[in-house]
C-alpha positions in Angstrom: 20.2 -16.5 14.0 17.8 -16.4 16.7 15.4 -18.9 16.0 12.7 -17.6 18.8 12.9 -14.3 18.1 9.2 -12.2 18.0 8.6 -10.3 15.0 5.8 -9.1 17.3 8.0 -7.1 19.6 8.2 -3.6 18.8 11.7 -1.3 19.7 11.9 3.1 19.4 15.3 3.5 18.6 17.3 6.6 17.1 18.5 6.1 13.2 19.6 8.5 10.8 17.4 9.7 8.1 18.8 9.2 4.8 19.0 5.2 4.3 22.6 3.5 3.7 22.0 0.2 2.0 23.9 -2.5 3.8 25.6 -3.3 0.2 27.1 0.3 0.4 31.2 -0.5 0.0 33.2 3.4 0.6 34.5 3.8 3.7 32.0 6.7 4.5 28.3 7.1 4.4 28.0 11.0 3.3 29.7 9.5 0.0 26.4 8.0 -0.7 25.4 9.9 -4.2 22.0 9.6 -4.2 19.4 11.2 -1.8 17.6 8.3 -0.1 15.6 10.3 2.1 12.4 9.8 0.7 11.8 6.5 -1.2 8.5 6.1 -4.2 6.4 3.6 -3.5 6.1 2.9 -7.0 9.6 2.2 -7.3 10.6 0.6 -4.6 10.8 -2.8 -5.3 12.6 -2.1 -8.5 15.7 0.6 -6.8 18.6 -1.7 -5.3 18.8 0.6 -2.7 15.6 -0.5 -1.5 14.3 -3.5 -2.7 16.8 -5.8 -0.7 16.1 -3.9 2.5 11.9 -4.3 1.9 12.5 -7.9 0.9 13.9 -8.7 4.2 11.2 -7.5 5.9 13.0 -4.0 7.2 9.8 -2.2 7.4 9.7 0.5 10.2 7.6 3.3 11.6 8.7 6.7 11.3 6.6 9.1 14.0 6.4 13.0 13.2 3.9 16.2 14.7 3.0 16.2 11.0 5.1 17.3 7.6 5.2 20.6 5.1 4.5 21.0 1.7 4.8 24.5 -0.3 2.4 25.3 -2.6 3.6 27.5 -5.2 2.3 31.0 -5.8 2.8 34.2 -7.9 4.2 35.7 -5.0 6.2 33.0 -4.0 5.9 29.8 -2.0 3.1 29.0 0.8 3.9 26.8 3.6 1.1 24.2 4.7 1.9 21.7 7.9 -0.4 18.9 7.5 -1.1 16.4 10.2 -3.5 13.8 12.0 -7.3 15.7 13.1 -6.7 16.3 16.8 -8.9 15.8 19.3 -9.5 17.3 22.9 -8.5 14.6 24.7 -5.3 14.4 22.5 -3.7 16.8 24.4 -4.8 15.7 27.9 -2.3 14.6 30.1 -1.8 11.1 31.4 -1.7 10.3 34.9 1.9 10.4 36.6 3.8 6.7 36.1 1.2 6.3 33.1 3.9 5.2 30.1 1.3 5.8 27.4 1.5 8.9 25.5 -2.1 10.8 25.6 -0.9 13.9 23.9 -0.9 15.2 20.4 -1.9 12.2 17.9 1.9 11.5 15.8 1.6 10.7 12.5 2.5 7.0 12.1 4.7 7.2 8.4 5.8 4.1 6.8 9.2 3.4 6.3 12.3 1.2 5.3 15.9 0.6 7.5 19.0 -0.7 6.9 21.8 -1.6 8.8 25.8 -0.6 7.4 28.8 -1.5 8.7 31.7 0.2 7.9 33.9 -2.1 5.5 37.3 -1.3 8.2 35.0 -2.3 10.8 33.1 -0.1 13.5 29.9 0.8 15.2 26.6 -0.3 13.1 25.0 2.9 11.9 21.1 2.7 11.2 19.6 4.5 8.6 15.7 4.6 7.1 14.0 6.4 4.2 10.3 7.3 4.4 8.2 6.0 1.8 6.1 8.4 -0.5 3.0 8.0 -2.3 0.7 10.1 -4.5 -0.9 13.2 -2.8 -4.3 12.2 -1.7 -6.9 14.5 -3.0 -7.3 16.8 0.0 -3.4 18.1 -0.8 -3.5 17.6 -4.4 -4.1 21.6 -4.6 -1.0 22.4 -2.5 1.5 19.6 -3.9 0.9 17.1 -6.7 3.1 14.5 -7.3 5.0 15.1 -10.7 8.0 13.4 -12.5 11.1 13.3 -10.5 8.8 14.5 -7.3 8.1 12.9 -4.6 4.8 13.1 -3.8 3.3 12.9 0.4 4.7 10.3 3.2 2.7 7.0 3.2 1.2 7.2 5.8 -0.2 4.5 8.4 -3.7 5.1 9.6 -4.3 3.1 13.1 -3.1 0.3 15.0 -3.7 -2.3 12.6 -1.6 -0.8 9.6 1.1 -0.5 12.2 0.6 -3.9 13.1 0.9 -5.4 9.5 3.3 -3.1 8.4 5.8 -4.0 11.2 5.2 -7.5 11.6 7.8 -8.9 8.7 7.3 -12.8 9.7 3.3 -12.8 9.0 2.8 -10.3 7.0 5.0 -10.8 3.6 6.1 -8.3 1.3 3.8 -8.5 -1.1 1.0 -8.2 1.3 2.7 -5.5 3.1 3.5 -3.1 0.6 -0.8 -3.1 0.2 -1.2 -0.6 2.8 1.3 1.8 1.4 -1.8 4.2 -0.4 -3.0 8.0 -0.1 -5.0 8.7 3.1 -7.5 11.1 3.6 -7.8 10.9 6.9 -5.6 14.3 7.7 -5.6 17.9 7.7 -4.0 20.9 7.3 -3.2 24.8 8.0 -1.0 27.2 6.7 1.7 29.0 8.3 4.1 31.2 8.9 7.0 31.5 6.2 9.0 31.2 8.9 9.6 27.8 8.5 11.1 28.5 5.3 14.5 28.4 6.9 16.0 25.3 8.6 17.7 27.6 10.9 14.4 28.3 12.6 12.9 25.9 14.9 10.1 27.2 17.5 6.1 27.0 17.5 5.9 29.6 15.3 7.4 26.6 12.6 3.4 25.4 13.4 0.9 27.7 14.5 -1.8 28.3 12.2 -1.9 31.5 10.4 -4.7 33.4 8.5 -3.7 34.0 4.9 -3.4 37.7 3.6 -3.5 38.4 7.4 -0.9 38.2 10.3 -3.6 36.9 13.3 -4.2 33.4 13.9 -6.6 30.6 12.5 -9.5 29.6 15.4 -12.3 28.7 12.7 -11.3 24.8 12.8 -11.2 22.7 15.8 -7.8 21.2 15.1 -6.7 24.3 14.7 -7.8 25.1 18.2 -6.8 22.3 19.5 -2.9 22.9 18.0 -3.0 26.3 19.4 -3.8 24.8 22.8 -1.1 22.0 22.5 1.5 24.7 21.9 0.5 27.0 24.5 1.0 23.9 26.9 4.0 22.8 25.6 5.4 26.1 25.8 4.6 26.7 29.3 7.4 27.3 31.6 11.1 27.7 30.4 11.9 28.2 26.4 13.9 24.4 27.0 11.9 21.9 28.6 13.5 19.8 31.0 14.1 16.5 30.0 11.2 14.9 32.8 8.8 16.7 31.2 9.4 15.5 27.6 6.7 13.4 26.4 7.0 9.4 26.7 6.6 8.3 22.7 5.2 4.7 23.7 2.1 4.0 22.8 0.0 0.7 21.4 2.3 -0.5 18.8 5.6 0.4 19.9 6.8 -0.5 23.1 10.5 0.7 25.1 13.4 -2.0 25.3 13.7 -3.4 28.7 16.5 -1.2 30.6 19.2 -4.3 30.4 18.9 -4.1 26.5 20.1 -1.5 24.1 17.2 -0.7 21.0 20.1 -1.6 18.3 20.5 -4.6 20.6 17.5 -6.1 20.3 17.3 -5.0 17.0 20.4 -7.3 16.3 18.8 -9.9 17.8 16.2 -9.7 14.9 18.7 -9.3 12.0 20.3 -12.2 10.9 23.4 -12.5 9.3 22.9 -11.8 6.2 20.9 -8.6 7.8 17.3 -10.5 7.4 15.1 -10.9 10.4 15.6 -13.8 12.1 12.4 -15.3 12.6 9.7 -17.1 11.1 11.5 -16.6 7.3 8.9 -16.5 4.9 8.9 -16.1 1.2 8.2 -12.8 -0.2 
């Protein structure tokens, strides 16, 4: 156990959605039973499947353009991406060697990771749930949470929430799990049913669309401004080359230094027993 680790330093790694509790024994993670994609806020100190995992302090960040929700009508099911209010300078670009992201504005979801290794022995695999709260009462027409449902993402509204959320040594559990509420801060547009299928992903999975109507929403200015960011993304070849991918590092999460590996340094934090390593507190 690293004694001088910093529960301050921030990693962007890759890890599978679906969370794997580290006290999962079969040989093979798709035997899981349950679906631990999403996890209920209000239940997540009480699920095994969780509760060890938030207790440690595994709290992460899970980034996204936004999310979907159907709302349900006689004719069948609307599609509604709901996301961050965008700004014009959102989507300006950042000076070349700038490593700060300056386009659209991600949504920042709270989540929970573990860390399973395979009882024969093997490569660590990394797996998260995102945590879900009520809707707030913006989407409450489009979704409400219900029994068994499971509600919108937590989401984490501005540097500060990201700072206590992730920062498991001086920010206990208890205190932590405070910020996981509704926020109102976000909007949303419907679109396309095109999205209804998994097999489709393109712009169209985002661009606004007018209901009863096949042209395009320009009334709202995040509307506007997600028309724009699409046009620009889309500009040149269908597959953008890899240089011109956006740089995801921003103020609360920074790249691993080149010599280091994310689930390196993320190993670094873990102790043992899979608990960060420093500055233990009690929950």
């Amino acid at each position: 156990v690293r004694k001088d680790a910093d529960s301050s330093e921030r990693v962007l790694m890759d890890m599978r959605w679906g969370l794997i509790p580290s006290w999962f024994k079969k040989d093979d993670p798709s035997k899981m039973q349950f679906n631990t994609s999403n996890c209920r806020s209000d239940t997540m100190l009480k699920k095994s499947s969780y509760k060890g995992a938030l207790l440690k302090g595994k709290r992460c960040v899970v980034l996204a353009d936004g999310f979907y929700e159907w709302q349900q009508q006689s004719g069948g099911k609307q599609p509604y991406f709901i996301y961050f209010p965008q700004t014009k300078d959102t989507v300006a670009e950042g000076k070349e060697g700038d490593e700060e992201w300056r386009g659209w504005r991600l949504l920042t979801m709270a989540g929970i990771f573990d860390c399973w290794e395979p009882p024969a022995g093997g490569e660590m695999l990394y797996t998260y749930t995102i945590i879900t709260v009520d809707a707030s009462k913006d989407v409450s027409f489009i979704h409400h949470r219900q029994v068994g449902v499971g509600g919108m993402p937590a989401i984490l509204d501005g540097d500060e929430a990201i700072r206590k959320w992730l920062d498991f040594a001086e920010v206990p559990t208890q205190e932590a799990v405070k910020l996981i509420q509704p926020t109102e801060n976000i909007v949303f547009h419907p679109v396309s049913t095109f999205v209804n299928s998994v097999r489709n992903n393109a712009p169209e999975c985002l661009a606004p669309i007018e209901l009863g109507a096949t042209k395009e929403v320009k009334t709202t200015p995040s509307s506007k401004v997600m028309l724009g960011w699409l046009k620009n993304s889309q500009e040149g070849s269908p597959q953008k080359k890899e240089n011109d991918l956006p740089r995801w590092t921003s103020q609360f999460i920074h790249s691993p230094s080149p010599k280091k590996t994310s689930a390196g340094i993320l190993q670094q934090w873990l102790g043992k027993e899979g608990e960060p390593a420093a500055k233990k507190r009690k929950v």
